[in-house]
SENUDO-419788 format. One line per 2 residues: their letters; for each residue x, y, z of N, C-alpha, C. Coordinates in Angstrom, 1 decimal. Each point is the difference from the previous one (the first is absolute). Example, Ala and Ser with C-alpha at 12.3 -4.5 7.8 and 13.67 -1.06 7.14 Angstrom:
! SENUDO-419788
AS) 13.2/-5.7/7.8/-0.9/1.2/0.0/0.9/1.2/0.0 ~ -0.4/1.1/-0.7/0.9/1.1/0.0/-0.8/1.1/0.8
END
This chain:
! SENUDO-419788
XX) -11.4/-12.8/-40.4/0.4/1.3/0.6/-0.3/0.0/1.5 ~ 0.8/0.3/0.6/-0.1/0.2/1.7/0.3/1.3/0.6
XX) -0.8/0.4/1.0/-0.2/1.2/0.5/0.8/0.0/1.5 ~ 1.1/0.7/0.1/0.8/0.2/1.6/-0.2/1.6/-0.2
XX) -0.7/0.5/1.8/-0.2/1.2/-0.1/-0.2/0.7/-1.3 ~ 0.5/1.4/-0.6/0.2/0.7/-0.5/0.5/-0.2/-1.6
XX) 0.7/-1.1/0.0/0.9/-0.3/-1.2/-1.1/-1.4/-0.8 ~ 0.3/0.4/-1.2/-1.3/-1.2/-1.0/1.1/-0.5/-0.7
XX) 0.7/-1.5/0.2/0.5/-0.9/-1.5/-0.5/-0.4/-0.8 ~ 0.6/0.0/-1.3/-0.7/-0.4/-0.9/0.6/-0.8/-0.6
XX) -0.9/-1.2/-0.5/1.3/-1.3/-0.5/0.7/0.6/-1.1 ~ 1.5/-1.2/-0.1/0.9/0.5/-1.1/-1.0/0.1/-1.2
XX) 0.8/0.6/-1.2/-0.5/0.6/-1.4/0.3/-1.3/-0.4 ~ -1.5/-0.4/-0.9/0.2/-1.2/-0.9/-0.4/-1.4/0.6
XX) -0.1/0.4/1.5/0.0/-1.2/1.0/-1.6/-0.5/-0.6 ~ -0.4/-1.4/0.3/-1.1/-0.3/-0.1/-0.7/-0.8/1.4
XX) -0.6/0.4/0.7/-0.7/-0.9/0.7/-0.8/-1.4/0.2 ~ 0.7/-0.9/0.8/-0.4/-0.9/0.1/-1.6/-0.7/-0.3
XX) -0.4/-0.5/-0.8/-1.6/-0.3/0.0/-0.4/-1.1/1.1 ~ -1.1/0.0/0.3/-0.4/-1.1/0.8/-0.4/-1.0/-0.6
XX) 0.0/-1.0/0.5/0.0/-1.7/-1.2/-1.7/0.2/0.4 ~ -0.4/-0.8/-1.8/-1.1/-0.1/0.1/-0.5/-1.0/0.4
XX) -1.5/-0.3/0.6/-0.7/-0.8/0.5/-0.3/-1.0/-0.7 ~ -0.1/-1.2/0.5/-0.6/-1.0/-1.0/-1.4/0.0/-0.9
XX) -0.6/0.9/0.6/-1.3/0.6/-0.6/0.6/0.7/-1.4 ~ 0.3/1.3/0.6/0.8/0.7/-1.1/0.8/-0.4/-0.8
XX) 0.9/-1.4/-0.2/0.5/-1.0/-1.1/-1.0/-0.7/-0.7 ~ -1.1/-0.2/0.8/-0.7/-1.2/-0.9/-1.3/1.4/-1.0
XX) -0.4/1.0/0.8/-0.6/1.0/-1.0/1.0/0.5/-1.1 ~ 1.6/-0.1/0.2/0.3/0.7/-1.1/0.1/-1.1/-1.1
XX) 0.1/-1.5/0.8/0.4/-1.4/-1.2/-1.5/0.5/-1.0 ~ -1.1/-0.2/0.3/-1.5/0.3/-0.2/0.2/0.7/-1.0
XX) -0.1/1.2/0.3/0.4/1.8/-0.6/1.1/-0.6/-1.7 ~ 1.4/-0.2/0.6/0.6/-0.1/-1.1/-0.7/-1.2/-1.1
XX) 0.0/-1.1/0.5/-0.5/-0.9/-1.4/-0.6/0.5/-0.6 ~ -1.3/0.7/0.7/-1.2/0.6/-1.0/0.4/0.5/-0.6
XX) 0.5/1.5/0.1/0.8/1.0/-0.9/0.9/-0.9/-1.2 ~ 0.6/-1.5/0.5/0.7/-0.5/-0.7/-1.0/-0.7/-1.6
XX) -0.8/-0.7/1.0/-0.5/-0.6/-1.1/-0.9/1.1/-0.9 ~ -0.5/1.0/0.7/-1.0/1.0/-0.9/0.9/0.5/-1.3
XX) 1.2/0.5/0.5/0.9/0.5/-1.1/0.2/-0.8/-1.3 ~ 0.4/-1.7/0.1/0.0/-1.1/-0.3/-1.4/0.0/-1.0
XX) -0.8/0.0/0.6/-1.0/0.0/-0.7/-0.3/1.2/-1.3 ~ 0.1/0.6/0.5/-0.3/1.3/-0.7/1.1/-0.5/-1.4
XX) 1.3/0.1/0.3/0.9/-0.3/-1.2/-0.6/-1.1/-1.0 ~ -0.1/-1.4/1.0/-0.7/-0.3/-1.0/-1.3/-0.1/-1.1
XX) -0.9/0.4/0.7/-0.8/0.7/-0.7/0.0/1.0/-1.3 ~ 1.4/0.7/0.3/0.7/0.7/-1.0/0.4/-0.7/-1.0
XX) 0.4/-1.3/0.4/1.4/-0.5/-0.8/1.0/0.5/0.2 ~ 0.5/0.6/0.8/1.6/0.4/0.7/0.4/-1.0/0.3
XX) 1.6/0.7/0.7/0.7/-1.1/0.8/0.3/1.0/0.9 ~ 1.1/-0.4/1.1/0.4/0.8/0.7/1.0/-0.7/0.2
XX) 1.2/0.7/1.1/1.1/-0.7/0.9/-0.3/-0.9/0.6 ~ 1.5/-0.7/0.7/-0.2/-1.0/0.9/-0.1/-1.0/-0.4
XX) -0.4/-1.3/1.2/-1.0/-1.4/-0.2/-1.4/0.6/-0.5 ~ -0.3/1.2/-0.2/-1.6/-0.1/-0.3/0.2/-0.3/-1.3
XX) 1.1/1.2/-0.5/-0.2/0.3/-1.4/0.6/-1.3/-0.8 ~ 0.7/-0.4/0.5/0.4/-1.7/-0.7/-1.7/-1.2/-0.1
XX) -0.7/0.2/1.1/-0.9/-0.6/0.5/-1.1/0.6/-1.0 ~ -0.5/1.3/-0.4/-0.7/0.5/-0.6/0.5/-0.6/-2.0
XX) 1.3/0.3/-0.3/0.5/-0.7/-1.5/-0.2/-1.2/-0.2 ~ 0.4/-1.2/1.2/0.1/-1.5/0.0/-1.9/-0.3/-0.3
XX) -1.1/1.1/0.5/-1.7/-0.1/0.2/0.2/0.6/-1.7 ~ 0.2/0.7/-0.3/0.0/0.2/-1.7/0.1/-0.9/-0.9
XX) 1.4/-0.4/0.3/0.5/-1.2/-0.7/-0.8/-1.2/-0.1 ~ -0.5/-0.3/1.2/-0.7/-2.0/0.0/-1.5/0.1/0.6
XX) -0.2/1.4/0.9/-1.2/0.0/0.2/-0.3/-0.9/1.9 ~ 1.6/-0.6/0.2/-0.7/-0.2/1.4/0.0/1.4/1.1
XX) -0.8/0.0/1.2/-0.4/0.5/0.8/1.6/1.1/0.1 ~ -0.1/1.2/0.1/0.7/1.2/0.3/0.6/-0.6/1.7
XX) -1.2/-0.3/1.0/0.7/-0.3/1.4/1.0/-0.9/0.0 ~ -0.5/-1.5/-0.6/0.7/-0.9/-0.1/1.6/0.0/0.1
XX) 0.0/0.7/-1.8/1.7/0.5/-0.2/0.6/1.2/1.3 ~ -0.7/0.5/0.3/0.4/1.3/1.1/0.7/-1.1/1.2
XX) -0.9/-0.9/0.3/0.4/-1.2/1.2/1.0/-0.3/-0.1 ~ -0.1/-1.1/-1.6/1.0/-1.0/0.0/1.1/0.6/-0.3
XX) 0.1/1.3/-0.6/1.5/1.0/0.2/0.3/1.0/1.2 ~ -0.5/0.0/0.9/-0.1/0.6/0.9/1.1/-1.2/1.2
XX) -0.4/-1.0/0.3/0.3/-0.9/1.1/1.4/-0.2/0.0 ~ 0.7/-0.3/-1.3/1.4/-0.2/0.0/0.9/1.2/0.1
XX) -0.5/1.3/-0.1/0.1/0.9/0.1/0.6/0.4/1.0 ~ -1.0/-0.2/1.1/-0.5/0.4/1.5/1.1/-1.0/0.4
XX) 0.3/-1.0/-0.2/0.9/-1.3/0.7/1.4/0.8/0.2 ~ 0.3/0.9/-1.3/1.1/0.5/0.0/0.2/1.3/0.8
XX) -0.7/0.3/0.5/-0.3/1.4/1.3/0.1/-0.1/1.3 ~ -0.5/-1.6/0.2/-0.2/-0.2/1.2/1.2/0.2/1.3
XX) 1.6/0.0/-0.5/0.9/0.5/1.1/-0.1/1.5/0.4 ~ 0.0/0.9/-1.2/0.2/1.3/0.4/-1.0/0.6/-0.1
XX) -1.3/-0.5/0.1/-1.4/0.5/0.4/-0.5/-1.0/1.2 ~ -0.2/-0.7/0.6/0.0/-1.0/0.6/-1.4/-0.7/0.4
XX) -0.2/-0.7/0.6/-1.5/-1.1/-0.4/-1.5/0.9/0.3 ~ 0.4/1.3/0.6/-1.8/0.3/0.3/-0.3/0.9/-1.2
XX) 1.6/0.5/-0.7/-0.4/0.3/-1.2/-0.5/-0.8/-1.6 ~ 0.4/-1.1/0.3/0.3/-1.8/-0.3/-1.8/0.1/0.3
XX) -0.2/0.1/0.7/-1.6/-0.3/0.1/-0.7/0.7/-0.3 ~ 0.0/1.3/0.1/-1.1/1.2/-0.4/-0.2/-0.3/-1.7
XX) 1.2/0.4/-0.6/0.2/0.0/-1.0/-0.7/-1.1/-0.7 ~ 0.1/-1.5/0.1/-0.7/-1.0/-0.4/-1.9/0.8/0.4
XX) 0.0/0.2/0.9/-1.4/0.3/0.2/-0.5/0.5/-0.7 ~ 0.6/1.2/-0.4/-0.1/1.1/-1.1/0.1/-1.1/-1.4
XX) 0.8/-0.3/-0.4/0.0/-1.0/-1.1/-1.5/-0.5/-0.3 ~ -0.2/-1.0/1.1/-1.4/-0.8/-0.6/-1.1/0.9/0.6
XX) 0.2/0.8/0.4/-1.5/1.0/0.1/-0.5/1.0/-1.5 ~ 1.3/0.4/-0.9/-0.3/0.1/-1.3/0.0/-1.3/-1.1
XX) 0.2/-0.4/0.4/-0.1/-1.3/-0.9/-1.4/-0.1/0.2 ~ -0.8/-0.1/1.3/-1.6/-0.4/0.1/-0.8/1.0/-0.2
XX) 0.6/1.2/0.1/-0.9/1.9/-0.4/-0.1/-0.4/-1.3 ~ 1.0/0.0/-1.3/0.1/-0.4/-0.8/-0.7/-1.3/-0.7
XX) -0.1/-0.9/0.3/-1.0/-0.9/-0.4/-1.0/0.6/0.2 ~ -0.7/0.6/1.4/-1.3/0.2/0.2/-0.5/1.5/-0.8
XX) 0.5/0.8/-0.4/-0.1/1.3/-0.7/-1.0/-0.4/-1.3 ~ 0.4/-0.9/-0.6/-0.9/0.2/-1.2/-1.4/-0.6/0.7
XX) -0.4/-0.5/1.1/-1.2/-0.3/0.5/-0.9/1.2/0.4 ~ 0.8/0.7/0.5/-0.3/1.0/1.0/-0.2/1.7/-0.3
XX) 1.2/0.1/-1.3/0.2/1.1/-0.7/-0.2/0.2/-1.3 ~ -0.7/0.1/-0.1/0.2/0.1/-2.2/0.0/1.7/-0.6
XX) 0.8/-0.5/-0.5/0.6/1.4/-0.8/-0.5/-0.3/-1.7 ~ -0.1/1.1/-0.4/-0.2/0.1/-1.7/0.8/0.4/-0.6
XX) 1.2/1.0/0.2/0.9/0.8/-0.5/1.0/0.8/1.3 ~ 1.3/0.3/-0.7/0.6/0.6/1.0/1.0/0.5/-0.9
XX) -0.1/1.4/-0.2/1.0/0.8/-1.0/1.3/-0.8/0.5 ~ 1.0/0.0/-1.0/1.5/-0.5/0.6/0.7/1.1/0.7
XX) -0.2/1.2/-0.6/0.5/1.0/1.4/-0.2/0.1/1.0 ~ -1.6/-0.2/0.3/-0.9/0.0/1.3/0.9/-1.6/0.6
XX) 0.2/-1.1/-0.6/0.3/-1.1/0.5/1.4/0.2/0.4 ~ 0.9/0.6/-0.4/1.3/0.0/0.1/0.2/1.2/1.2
XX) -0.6/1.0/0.1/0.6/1.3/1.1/-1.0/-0.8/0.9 ~ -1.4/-0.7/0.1/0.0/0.0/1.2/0.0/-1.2/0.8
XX) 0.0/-1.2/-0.6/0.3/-1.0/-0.4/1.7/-0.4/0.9 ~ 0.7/0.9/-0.6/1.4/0.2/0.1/0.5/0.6/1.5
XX) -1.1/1.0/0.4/-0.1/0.5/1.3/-0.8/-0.5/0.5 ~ -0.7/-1.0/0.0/-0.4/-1.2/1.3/0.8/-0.9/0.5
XX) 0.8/-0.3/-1.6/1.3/-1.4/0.6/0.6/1.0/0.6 ~ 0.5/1.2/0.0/1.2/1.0/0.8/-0.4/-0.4/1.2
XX) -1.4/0.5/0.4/-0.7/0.6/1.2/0.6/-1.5/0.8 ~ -1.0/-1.2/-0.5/0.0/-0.7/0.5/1.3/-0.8/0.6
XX) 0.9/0.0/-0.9/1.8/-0.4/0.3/0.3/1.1/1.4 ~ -0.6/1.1/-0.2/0.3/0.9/1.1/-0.3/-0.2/0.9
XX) -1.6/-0.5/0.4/-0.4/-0.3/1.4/0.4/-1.6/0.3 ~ 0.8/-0.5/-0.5/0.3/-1.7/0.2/1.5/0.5/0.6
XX) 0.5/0.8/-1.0/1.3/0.1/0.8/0.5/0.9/1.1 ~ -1.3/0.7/0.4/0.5/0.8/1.1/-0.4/-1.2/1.2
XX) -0.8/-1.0/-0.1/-0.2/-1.0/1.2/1.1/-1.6/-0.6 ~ 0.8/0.5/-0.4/1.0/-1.3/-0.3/-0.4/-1.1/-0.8
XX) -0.8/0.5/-1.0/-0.5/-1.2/-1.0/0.6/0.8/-1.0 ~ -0.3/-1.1/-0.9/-0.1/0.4/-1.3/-0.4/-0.6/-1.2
XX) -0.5/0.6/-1.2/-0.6/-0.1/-0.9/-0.2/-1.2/-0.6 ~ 1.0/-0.8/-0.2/-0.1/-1.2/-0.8/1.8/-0.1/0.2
XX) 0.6/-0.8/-1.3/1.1/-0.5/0.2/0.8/1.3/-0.3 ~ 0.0/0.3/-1.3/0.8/1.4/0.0/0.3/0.7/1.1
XX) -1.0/0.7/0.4/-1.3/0.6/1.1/1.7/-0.3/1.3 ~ 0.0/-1.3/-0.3/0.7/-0.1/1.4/1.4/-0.3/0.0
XX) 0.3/0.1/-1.3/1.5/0.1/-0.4/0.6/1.4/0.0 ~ -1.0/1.2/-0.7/0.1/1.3/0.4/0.5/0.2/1.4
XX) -1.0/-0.2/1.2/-0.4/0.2/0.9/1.4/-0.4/0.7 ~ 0.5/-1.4/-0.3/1.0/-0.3/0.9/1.6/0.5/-0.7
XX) 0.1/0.7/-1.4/1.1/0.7/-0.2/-0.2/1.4/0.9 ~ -1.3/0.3/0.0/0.2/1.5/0.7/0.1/0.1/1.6
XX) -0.2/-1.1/0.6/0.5/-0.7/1.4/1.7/0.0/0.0 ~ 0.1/-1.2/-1.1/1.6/-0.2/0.7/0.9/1.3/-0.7
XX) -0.3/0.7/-1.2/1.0/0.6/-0.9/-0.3/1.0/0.4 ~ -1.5/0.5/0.1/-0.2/1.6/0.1/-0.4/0.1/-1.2
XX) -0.5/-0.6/-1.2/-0.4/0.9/-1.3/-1.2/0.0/0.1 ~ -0.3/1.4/-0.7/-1.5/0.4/-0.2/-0.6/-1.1/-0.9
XX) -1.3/-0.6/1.2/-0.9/-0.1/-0.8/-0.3/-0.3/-1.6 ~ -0.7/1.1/0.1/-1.2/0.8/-1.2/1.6/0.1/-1.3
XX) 1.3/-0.1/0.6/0.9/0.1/-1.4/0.2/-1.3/-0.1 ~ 0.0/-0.7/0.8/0.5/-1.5/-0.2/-1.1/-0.8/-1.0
XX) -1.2/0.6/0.3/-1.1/-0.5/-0.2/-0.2/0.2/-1.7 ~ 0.1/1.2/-0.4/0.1/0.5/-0.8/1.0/-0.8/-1.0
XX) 1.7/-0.6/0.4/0.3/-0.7/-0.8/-0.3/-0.9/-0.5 ~ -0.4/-1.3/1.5/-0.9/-1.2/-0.6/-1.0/0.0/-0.7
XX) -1.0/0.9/-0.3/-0.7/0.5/-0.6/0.2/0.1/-1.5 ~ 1.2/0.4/-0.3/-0.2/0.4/-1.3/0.5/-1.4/-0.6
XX) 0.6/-0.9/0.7/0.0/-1.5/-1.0/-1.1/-0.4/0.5 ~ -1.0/0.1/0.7/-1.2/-0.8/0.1/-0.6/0.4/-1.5
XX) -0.1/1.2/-0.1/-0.9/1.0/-1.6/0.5/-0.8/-0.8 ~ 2.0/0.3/-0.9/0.1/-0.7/-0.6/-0.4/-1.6/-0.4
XX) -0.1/-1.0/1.2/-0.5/-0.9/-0.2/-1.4/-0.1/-0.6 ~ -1.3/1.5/0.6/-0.9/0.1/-0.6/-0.4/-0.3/-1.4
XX) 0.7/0.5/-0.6/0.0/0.2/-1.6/-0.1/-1.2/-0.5 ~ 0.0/-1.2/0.6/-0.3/-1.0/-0.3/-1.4/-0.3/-0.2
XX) -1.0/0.9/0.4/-1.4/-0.7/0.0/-1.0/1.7/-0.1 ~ 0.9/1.1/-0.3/-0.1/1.1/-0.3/0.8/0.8/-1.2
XX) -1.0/0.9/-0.2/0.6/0.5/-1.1/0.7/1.7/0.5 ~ 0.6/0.7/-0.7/0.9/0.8/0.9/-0.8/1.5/0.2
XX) -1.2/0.3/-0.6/-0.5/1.3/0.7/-0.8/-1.0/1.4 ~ -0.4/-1.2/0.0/-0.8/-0.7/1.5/1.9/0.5/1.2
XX) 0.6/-0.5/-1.0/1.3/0.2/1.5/0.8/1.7/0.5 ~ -0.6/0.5/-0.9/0.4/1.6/-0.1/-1.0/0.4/1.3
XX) -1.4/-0.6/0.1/-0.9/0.2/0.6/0.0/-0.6/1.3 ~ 0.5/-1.5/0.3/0.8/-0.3/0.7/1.3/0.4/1.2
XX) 0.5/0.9/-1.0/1.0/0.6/0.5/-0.6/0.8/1.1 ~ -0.7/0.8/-0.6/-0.8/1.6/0.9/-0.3/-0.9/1.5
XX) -0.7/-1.5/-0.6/-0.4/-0.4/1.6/1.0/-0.2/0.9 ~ 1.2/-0.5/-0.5/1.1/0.0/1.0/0.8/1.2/-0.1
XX) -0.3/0.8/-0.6/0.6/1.4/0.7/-0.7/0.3/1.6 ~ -1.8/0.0/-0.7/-0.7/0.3/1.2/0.1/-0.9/1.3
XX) 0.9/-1.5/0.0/-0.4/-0.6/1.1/2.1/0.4/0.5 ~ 0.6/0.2/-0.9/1.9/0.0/0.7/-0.6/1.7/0.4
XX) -0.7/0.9/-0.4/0.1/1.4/0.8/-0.6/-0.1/1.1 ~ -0.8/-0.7/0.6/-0.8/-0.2/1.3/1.5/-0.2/0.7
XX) 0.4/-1.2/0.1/1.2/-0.8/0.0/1.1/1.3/0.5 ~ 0.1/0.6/-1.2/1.5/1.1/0.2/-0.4/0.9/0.9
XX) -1.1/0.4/-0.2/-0.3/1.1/1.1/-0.1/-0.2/1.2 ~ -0.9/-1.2/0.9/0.0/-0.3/1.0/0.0/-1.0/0.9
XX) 1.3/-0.6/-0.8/1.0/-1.4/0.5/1.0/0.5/0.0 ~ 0.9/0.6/0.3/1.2/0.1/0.6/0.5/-0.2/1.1
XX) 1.3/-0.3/0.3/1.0/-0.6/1.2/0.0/1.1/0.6 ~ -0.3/-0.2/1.7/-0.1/1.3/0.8/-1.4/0.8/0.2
XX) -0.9/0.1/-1.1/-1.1/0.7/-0.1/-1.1/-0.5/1.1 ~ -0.6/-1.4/-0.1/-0.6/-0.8/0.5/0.6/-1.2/1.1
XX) 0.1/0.2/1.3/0.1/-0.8/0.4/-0.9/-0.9/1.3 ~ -1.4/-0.7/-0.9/-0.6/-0.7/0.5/0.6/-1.2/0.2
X) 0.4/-0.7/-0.5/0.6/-1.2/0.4/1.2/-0.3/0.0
END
């Protein structure tokens, strides 16, 4: 808004204002910020025995199934992932992203050292659980990272196409579940579900094209 004499403009209707890029401080506190959120949610599911969306929730069934390390699979499905992003997202997202990768892969290892849990209702595990991976996917992608591989396959259709988010997310999602049922039984995936409702409504509500523009 700019003030001459007497008369006040006001920007056009619907207009959004430019954001100021954020500091390298403020990228590397939100890289920090989101893993945690990432891996806490992560945890919590499994704890539950949930799954959820994404590379997690593939990463969380394949830990059902054989019993190796939850981060591991998150990695080793994550990287080829990320290879495929790299033009229309481009290398510093190429890098954060990987950061983010092996910083839950080692939260995750280190959690059962550090955290021990006894119980965690599956609803408690799934709404909030479900709204930490949101939160977390949220503050990674308002500083140009993202989540893991999904994470950044979302991220780079809603760059080059324009599609929301939290709906895109929501599709991949539901063949991640399906695949669940491989190492679940179907009230664990019903329960499941609720957590990726809670992490695609973070997502729908405040990821949209135009709304945010930090980076």
């Amino acid at each position: 808004m700019s003030i001459h004499e007497d008369t006040v403009e006001f920007p056009e209707e619907g207009a959004v204002p430019q954001g100021t890029p954020h500091s390298l401080f403020e990228d590397g506190y939100a890289l920090v910020v989101g893993t945690i959120l990432l891996s806490m949610g992560v945890v919590l599911l499994q704890k539950a025995q949930l799954a959820t969306g994404g590379v997690a929730g593939l990463a969380l069934t394949l830990n059902y199934l054989t019993g190796v390390p939850v981060g591991l699979y998150y990695t080793a499905l994550s990287l080829p992932m990320l290879a495929m992003t790299v033009r229309p997202m481009g290398r510093a997202f190429l890098v954060k992203t990987v950061i983010v990768t092996l910083g839950l892969f080692a939260l995750t290892a280190l959690a059962p050292q550090v955290l021990v849990l006894d119980y965690v209702a599956r609803p408690v595990a799934a709404v909030v659980g479900g709204t930490f991976i949101g939160m977390g996917a949220l503050a990674l992608a308002r500083h140009a990272a993202g989540s893991g591989g999904s994470g950044a396959i979302v991220l780079s259709l809603y760059r080059t196409r324009g599609w929301n988010a939290g709906r895109t997310q929501m599709i991949l999602d539901s063949g991640v579940l399906l695949f669940s049922l491989l190492a679940l039984d179907v009230v664990q995936v019903l329960w499941s579900l609720l957590g990726v409702m809670a992490t695609g409504g973070i997502l729908f509500v405040w990821h949209r094209p135009g709304r945010y523009n930090g980076y």
